[in-house]
DRENVOGU-326504 format. One line per field, with one value per residue: residue number from 0; z, x, y of N, C-alpha, C in turn. Coordinates in nm, 4 decimals. Atoms other than C-alpha are relative to their C-alpha. Layout:
BEGIN
i <- (NUM | ...)
n.c3 <- (Z | ...)
n.c1 <- (X | ...)
n.c2 <- (Y | ...)
ca.c3 <- (Z | ...)
ca.c1 <- (X | ...)
ca.c2 <- (Y | ...)
c.c3 <- (Z | ...)
c.c1 <- (X | ...)
c.c2 <- (Y | ...)
END
This chain:
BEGIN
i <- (0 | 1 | 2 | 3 | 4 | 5 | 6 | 7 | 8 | 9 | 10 | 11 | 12 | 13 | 14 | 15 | 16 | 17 | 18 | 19 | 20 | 21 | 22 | 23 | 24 | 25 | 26 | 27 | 28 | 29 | 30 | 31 | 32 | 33 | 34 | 35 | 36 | 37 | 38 | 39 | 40 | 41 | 42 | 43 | 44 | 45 | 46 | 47 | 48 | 49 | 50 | 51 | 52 | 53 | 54 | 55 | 56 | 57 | 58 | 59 | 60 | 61 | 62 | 63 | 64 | 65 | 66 | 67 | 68 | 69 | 70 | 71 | 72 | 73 | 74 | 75 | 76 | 77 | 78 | 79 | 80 | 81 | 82 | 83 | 84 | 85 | 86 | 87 | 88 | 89 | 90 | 91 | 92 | 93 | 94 | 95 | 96 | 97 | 98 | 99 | 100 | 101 | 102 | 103 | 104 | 105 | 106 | 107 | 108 | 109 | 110 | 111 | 112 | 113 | 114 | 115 | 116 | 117 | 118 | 119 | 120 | 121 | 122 | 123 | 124 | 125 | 126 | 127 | 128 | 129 | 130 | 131 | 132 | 133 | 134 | 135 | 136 | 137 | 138 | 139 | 140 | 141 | 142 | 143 | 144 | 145 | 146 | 147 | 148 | 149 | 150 | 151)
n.c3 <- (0.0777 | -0.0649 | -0.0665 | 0.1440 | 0.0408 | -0.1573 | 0.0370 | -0.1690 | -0.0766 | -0.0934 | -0.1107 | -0.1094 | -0.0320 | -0.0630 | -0.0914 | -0.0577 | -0.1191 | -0.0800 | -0.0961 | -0.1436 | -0.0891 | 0.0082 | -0.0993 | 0.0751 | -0.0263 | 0.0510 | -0.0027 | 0.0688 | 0.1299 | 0.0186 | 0.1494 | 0.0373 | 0.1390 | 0.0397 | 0.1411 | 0.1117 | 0.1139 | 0.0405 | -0.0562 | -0.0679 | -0.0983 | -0.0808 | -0.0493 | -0.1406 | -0.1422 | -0.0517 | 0.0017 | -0.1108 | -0.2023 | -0.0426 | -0.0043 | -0.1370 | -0.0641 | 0.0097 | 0.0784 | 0.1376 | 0.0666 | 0.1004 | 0.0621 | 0.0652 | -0.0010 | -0.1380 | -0.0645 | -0.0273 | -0.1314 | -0.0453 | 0.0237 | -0.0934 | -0.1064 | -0.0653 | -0.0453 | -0.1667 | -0.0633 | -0.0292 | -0.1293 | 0.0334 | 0.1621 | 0.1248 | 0.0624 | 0.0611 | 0.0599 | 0.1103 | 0.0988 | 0.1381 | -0.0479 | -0.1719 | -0.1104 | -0.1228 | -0.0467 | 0.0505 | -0.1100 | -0.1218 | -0.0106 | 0.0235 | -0.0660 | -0.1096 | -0.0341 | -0.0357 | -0.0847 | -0.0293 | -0.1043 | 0.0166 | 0.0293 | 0.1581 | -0.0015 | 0.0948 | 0.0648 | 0.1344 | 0.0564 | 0.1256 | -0.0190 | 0.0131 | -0.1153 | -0.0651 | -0.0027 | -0.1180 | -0.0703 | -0.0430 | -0.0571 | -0.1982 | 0.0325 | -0.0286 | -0.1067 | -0.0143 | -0.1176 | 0.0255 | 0.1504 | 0.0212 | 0.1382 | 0.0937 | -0.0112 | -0.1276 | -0.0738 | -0.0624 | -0.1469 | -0.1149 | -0.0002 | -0.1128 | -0.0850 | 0.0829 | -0.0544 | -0.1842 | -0.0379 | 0.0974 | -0.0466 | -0.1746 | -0.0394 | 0.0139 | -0.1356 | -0.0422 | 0.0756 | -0.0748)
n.c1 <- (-0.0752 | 0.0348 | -0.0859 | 0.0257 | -0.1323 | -0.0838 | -0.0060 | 0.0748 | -0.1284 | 0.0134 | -0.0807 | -0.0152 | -0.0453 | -0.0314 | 0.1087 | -0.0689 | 0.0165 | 0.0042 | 0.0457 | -0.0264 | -0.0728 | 0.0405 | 0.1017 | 0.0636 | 0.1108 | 0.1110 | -0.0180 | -0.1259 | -0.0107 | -0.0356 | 0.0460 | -0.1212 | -0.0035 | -0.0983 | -0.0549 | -0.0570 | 0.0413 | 0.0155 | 0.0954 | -0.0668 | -0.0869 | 0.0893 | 0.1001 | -0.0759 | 0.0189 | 0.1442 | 0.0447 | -0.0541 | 0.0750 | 0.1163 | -0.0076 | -0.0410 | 0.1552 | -0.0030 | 0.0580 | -0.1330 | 0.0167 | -0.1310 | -0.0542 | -0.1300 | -0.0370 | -0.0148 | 0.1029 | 0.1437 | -0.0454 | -0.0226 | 0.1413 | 0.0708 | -0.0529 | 0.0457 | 0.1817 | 0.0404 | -0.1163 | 0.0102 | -0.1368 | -0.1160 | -0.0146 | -0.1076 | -0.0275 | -0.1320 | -0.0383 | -0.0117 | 0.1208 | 0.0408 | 0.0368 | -0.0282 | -0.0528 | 0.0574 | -0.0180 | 0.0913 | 0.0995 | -0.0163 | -0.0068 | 0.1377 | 0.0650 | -0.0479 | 0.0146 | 0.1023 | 0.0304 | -0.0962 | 0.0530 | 0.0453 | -0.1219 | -0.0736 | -0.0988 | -0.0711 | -0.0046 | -0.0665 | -0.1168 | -0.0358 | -0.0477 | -0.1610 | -0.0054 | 0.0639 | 0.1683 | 0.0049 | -0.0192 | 0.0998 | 0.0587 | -0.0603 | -0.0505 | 0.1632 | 0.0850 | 0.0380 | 0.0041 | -0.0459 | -0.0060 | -0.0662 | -0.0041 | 0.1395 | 0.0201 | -0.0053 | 0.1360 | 0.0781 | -0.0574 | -0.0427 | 0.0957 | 0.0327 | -0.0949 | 0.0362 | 0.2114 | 0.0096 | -0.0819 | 0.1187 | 0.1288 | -0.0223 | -0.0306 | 0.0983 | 0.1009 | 0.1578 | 0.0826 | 0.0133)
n.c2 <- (0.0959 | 0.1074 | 0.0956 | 0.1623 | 0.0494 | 0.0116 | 0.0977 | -0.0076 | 0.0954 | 0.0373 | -0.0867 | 0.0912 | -0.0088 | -0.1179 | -0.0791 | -0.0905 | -0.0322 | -0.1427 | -0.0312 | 0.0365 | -0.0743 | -0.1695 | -0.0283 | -0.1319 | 0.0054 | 0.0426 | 0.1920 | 0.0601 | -0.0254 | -0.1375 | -0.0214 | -0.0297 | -0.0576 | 0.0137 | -0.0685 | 0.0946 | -0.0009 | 0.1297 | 0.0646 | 0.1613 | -0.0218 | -0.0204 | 0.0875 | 0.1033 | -0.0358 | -0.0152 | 0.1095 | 0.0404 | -0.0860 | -0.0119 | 0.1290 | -0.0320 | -0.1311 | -0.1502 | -0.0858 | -0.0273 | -0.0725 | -0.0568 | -0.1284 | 0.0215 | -0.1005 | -0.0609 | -0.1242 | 0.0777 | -0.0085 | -0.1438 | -0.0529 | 0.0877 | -0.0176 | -0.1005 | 0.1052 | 0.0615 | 0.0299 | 0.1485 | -0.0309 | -0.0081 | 0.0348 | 0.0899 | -0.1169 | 0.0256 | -0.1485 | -0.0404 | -0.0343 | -0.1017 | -0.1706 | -0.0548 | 0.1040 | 0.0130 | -0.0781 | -0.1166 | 0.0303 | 0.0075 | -0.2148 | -0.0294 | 0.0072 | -0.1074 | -0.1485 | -0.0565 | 0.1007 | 0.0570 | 0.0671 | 0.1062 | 0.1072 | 0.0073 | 0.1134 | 0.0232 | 0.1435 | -0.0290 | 0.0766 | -0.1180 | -0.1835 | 0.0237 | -0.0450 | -0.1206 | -0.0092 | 0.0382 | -0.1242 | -0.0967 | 0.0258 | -0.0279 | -0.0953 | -0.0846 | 0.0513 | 0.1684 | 0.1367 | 0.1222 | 0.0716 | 0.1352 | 0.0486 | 0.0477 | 0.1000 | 0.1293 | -0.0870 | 0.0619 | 0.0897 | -0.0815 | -0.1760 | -0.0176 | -0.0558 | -0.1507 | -0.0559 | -0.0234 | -0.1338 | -0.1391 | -0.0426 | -0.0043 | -0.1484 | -0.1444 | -0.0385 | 0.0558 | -0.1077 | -0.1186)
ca.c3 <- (15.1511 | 15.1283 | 15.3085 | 14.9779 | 14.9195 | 15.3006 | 15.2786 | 15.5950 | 15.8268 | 16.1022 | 16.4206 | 16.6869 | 16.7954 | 16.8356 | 17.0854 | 17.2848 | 17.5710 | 17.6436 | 17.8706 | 18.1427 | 18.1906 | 18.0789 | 18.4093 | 18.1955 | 18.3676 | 18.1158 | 18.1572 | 18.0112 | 17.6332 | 17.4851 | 17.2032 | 16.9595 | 16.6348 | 16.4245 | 16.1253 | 15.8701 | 15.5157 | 15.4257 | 15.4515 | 15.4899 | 15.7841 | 15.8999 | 15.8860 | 16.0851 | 16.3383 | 16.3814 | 16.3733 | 16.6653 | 16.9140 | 16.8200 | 16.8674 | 17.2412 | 17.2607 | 17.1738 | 16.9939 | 16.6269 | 16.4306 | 16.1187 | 15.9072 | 15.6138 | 15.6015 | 15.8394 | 15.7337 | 15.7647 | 16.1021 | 16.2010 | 16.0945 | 16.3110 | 16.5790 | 16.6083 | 16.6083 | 16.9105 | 17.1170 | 17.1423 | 17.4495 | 17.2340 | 16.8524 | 16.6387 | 16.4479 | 16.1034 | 15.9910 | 15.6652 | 15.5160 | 15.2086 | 15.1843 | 15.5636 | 15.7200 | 16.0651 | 16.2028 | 16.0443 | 16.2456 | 16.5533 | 16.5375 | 16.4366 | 16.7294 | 17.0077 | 16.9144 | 17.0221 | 17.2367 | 17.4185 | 17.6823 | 17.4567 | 17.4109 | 17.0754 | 16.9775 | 16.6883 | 16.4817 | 16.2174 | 16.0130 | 15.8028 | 16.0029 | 16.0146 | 16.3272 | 16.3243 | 16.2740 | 16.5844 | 16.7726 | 16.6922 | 16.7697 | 17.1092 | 17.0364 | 17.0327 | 17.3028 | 17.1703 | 17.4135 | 17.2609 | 16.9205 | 16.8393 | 16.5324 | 16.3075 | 16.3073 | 16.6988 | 16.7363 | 16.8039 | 17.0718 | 17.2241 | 17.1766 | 17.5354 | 17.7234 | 17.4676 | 17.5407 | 17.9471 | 17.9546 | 17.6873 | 17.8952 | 18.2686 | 18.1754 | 18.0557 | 18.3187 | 18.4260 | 18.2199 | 18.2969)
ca.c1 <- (20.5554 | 20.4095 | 20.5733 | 20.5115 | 20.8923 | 21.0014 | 21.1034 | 20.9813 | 21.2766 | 21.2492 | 21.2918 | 21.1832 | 21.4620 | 21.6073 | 21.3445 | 21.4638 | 21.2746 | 21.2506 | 20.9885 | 21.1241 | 21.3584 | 21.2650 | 21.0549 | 20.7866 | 20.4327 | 20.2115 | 20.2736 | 20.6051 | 20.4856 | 20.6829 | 20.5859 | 20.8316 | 20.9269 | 21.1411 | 21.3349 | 21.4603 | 21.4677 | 21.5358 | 21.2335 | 21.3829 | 21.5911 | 21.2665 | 21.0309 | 21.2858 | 21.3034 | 20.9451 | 20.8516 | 21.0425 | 20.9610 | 20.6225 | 20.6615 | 20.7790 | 20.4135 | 20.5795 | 20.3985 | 20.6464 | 20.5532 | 20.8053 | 20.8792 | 21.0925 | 21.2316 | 21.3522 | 21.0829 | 20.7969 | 20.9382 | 20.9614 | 20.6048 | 20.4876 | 20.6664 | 20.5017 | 20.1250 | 20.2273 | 20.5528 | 20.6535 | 20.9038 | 21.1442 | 21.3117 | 21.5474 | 21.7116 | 21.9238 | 22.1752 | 22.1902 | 21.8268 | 21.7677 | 21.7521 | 21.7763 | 22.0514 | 21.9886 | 22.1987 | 21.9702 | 21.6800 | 21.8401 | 21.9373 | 21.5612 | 21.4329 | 21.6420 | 21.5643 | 21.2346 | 21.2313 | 21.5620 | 21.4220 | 21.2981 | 21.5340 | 21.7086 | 21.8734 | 22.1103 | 22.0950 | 22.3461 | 22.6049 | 22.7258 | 22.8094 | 23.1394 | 23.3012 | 23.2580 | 22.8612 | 22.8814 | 23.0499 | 22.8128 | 22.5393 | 22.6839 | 22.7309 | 22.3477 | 22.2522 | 22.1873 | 22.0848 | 22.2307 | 22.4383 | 22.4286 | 22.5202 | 22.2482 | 22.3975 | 22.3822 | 22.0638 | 21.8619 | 22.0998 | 22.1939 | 21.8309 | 21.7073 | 21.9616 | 21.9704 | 21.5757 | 21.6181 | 21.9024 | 21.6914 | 21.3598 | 21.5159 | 21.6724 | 21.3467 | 21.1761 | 20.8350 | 20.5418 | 20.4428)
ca.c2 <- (32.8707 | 32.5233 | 32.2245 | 31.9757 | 31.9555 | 31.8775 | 31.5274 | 31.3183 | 31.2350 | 31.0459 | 31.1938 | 30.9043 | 30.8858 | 31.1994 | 31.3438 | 31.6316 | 31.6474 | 31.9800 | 31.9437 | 31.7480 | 32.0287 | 32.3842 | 32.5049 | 32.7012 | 32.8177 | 32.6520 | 32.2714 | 32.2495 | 32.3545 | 32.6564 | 32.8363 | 32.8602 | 33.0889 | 32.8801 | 33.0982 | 32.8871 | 32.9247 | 32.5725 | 32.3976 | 32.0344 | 32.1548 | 32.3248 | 32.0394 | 31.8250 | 32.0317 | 32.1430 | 31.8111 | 31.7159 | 32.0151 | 31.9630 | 31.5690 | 31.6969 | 31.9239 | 32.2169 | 32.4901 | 32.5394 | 32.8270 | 32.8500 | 33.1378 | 33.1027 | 33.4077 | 33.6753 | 33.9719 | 33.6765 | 33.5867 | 34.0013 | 34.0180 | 33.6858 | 33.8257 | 34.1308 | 33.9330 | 33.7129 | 33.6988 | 33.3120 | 33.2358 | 33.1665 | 33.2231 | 32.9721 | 33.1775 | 33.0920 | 33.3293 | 33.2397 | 33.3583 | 33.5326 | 33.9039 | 33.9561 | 33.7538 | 33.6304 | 33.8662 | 34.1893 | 33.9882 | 33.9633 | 34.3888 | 34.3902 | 34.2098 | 34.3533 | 34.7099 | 34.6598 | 34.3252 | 34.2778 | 34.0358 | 33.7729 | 33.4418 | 33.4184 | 33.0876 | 33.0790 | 32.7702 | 32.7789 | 32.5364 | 32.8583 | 33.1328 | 33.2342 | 33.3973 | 33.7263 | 33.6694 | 33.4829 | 33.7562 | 34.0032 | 33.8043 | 33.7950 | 34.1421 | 34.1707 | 33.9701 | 33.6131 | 33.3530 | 33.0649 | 32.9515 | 32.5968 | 32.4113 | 32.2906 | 31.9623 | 31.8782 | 32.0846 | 31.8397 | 31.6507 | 31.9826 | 32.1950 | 32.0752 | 32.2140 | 32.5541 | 32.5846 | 32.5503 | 32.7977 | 33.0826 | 33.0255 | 33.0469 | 33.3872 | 33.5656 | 33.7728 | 33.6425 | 33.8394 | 34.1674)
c.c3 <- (0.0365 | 0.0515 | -0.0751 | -0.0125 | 0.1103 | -0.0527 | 0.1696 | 0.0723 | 0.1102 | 0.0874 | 0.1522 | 0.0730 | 0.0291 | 0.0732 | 0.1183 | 0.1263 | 0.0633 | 0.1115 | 0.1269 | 0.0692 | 0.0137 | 0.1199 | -0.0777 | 0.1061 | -0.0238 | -0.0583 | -0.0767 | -0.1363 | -0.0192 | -0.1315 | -0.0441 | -0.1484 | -0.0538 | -0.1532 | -0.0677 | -0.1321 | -0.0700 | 0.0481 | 0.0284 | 0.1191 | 0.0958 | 0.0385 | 0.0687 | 0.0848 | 0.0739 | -0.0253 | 0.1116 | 0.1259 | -0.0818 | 0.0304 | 0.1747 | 0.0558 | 0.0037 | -0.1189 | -0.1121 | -0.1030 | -0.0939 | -0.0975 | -0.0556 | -0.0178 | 0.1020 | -0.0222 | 0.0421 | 0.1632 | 0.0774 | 0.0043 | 0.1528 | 0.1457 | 0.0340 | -0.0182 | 0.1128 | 0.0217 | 0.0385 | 0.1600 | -0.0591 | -0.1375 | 0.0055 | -0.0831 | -0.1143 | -0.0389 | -0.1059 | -0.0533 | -0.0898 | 0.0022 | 0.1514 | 0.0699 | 0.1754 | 0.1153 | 0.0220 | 0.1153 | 0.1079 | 0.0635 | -0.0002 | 0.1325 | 0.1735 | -0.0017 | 0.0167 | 0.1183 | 0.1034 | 0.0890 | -0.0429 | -0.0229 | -0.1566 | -0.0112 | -0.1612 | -0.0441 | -0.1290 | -0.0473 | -0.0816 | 0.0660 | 0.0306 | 0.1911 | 0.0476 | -0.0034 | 0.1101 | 0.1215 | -0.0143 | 0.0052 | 0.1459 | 0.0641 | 0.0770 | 0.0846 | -0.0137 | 0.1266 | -0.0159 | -0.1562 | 0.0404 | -0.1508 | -0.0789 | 0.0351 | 0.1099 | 0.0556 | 0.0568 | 0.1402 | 0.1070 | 0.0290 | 0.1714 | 0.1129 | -0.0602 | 0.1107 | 0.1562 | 0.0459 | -0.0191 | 0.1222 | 0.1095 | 0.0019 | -0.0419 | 0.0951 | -0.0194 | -0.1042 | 0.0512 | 0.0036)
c.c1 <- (-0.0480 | 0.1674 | -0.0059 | 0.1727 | 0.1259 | 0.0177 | -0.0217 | 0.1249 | -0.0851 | 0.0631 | -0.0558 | 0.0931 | 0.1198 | -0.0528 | 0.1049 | -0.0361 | 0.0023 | -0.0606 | 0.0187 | 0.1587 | -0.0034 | -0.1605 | -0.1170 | -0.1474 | -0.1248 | 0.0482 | 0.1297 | -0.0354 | 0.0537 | -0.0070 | 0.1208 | -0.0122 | 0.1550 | 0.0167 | 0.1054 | -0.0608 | 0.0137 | -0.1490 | 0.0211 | 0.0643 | -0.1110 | -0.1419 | 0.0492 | -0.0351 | -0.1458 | -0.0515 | 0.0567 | -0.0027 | -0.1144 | -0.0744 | -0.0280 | -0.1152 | 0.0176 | -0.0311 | 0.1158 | -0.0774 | 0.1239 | -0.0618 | 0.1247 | 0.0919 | -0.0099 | -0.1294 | -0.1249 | 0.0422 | -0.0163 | -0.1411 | -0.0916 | 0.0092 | -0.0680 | -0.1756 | 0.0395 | 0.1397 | 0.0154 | 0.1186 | 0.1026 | 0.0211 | 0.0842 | -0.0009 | 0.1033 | 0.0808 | 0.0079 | -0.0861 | 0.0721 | -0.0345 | 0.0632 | 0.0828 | -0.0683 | 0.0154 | -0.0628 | -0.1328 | 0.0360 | -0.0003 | -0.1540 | -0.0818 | 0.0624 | -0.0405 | -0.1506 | -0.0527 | 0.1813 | 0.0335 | 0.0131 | 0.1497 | 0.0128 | 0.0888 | 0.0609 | 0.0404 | 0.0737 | 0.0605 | 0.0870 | 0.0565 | 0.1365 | 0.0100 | -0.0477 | -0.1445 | -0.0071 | 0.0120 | -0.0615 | -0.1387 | 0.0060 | -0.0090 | -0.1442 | -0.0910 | -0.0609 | -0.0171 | 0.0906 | 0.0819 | 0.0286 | -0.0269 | -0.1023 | 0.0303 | 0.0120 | -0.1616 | -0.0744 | 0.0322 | 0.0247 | -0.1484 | -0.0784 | 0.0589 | 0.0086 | -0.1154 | 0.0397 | 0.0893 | -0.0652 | -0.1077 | -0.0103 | 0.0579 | -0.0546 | -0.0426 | -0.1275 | -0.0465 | -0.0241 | -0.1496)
c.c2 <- (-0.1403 | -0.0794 | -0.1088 | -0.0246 | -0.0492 | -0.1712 | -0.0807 | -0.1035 | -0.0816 | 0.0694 | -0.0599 | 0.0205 | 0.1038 | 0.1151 | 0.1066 | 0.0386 | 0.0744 | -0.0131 | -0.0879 | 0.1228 | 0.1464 | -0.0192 | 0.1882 | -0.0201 | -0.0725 | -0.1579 | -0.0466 | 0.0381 | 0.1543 | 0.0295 | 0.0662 | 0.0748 | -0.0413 | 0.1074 | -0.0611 | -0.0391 | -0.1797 | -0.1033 | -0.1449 | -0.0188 | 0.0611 | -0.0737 | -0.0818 | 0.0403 | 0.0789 | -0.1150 | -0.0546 | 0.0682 | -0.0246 | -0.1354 | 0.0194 | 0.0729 | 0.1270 | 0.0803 | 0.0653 | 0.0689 | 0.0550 | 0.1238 | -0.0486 | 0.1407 | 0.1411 | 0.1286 | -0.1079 | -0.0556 | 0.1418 | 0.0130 | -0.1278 | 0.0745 | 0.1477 | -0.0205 | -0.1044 | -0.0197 | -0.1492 | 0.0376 | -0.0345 | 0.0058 | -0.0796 | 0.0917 | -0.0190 | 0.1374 | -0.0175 | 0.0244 | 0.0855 | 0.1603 | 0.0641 | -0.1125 | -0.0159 | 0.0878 | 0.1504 | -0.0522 | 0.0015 | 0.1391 | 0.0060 | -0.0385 | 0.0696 | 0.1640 | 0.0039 | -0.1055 | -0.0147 | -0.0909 | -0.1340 | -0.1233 | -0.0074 | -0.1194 | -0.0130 | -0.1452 | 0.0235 | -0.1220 | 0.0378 | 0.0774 | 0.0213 | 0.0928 | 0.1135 | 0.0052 | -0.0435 | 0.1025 | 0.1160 | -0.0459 | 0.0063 | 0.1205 | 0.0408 | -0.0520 | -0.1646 | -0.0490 | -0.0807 | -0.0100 | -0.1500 | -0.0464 | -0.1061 | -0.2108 | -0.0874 | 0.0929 | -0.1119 | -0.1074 | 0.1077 | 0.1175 | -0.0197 | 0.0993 | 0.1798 | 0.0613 | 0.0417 | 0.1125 | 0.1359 | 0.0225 | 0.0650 | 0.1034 | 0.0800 | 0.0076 | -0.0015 | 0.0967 | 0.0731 | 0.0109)
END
């Protein structure tokens, strides 16, 4: 899906700084798989972890995400629940039954409760709300990264 209809925010000043606090192996950059069907909501925010030096591989949709994800494991997903076809929740069942290690961060402004609770259900890392993501995604990230186990 191109990125011609993203509109270009600014995001100076909402830098997130992951890497002065996620303790990752490879210099502080973490590769990331954002899933978000909105592409205005997903060029913000891949524009801002990759402002920070972090590696942002989007996927608008949860089987094109399922598919990335099984060509290279990032250290961490973003994860919306409201896609198309495959809610976020269907991806999250999808990646636990074959990853249950990796970090999962729920980025929503939609989901209602019980989607929440069975995310929880299925092991999420993290939910936070779309519209403090970017003030609260440092702190997200450092929690997600610091409870995967080393590589094998």
């Amino acid at each position: 899906m191109p990125w011609g209809g993203a509109r270009d925010y600014a995001t100076q000043n909402l830098a997130c700084h992951v890497e002065k606090i996620v303790n990752v192996a490879h210099s502080g950059e973490v590769n990331l798989l954002l899933i978000e069907d909105d592409v205005d909501v997903a060029d913000v925010l891949a524009r801002a972890f990759r402002e920070e030096g972090h590696r942002t591989t989007v996927a608008y949709t949860g089987q094109e995400g399922l598919l990335r994800l099984a060509q290279e494991r990032p250290d961490a997903v973003l994860l919306d629940v409201g896609l198309p076809k495959m809610n976020g929740i269907e991806v999250l069942r999808r990646i636990r039954s074959v990853d249950q290690a990796l970090p999962v961060i729920i980025v929503t402004g939609l989901a209602t409760k019980s989607q929440i609770a069975e995310a929880r259900e299925l092991g999420v890392t993290e939910v936070i709300e779309k519209s403090y993501v970017l003030k609260n995604f440092s702190e997200s990230l450092a929690r997600a990264v610091s409870k995967r186990p080393p590589p094998a």
